[in-house]
C-alpha positions as CSV (number, residue, x, y, z in Angstrom):
1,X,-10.8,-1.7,14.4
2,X,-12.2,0.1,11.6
3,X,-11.5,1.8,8.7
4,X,-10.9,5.4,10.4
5,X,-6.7,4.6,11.0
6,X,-6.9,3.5,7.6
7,X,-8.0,7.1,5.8
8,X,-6.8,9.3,8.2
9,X,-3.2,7.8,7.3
10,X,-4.2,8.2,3.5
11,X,-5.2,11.6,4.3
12,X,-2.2,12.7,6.0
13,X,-0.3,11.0,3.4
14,X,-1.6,13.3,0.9
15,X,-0.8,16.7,2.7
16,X,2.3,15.1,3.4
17,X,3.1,14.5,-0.7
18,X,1.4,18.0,-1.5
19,X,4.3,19.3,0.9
20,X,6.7,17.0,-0.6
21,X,5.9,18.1,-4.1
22,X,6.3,22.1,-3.7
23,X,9.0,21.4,-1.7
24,X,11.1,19.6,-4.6
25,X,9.9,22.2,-6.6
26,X,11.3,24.9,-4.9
27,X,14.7,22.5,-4.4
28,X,14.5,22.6,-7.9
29,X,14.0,26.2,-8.2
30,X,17.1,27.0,-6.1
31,X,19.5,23.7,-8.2
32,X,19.6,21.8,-4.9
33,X,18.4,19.1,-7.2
34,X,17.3,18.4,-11.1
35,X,13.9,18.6,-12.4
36,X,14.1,14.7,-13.1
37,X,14.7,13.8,-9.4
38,X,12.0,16.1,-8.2
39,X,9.6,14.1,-10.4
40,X,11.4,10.8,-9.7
41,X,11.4,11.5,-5.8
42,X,7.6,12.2,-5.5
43,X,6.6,9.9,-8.2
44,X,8.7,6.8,-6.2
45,X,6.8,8.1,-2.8
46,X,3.6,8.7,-4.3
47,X,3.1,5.1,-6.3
48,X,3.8,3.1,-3.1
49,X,1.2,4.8,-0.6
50,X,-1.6,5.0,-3.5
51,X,-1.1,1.1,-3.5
52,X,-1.9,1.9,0.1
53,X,-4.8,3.7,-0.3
54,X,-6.7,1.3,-2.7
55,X,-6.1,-1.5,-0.3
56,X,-7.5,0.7,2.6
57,X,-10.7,1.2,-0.3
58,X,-11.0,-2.3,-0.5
59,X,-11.0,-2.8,3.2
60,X,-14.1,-0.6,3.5
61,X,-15.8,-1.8,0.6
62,X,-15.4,-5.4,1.9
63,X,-16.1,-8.0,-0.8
64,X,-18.3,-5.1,-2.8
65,X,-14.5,-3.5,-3.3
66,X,-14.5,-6.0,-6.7
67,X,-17.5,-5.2,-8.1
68,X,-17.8,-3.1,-11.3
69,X,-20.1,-1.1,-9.9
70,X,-17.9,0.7,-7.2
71,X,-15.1,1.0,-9.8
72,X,-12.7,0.3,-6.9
73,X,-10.6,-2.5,-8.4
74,X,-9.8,-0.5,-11.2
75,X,-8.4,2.3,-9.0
76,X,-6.5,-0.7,-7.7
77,X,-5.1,-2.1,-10.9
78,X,-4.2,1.2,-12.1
79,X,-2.2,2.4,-8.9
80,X,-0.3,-1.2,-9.0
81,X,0.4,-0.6,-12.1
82,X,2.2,2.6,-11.4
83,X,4.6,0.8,-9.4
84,X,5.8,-1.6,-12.4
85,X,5.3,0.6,-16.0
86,X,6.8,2.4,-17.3
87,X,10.0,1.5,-15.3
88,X,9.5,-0.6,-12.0
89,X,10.0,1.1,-8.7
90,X,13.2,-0.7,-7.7
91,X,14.9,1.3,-10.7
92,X,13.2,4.3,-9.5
93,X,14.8,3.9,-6.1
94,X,18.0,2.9,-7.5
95,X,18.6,6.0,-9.2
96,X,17.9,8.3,-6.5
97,X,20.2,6.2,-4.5
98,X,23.0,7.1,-7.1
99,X,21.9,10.5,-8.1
100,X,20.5,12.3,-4.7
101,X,22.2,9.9,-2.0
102,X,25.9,9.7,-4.1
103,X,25.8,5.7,-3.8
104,X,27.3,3.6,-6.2
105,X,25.2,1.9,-9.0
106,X,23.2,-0.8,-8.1
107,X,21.8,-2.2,-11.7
């Protein structure tokens, strides 16, 4: 199989987090919810599927994906990075547990 599944997911992933987005907004907009869950909700969403997407670059760059000259395994560091600084994603997740879902606290 080839790299096709791969970026149409990470394509439809992207509408799908541009819909997300104006729709926290306008949750926001309305005080359905905060402006720091909005922000937390699409930034938890949006860390973990750009991790996607530069693995589905490095797929179709092969073993050229590490090479300076692409610039692709920065892309990579960087988007794993989002998912562990400033605060790691399990501590994103917990709070919107607590604070959207009304669970207790879990750190």
């Amino acid at each position: 199989m080839g790299e096709q599944p791969d970026f149409f997911r990470v394509s439809n992933l992207v509408v799908a987090f541009y819909v997300l987005y104006w729709t926290a907004k306008r949750k926001h907009e309305i005080g359905f919810i905060t402006e720091d869950m909005a922000e937390v909700l699409t930034e938890a969403l949006a860390c973990g599927e750009g991790g996607e997407a530069a693995n589905a670059c490095l797929t179709a760059h092969g073993g050229y994906g590490f090479a300076a000259e692409y610039d692709v395994e920065r892309k990579f560091r960087e988007t794993r990075l989002l998912t562990l600084a400033p605060v790691s994603n399990n501590l994103v997740l917990a709070f919107l547990g607590q604070h959207v879902l009304g669970m207790p606290k879990s750190y």
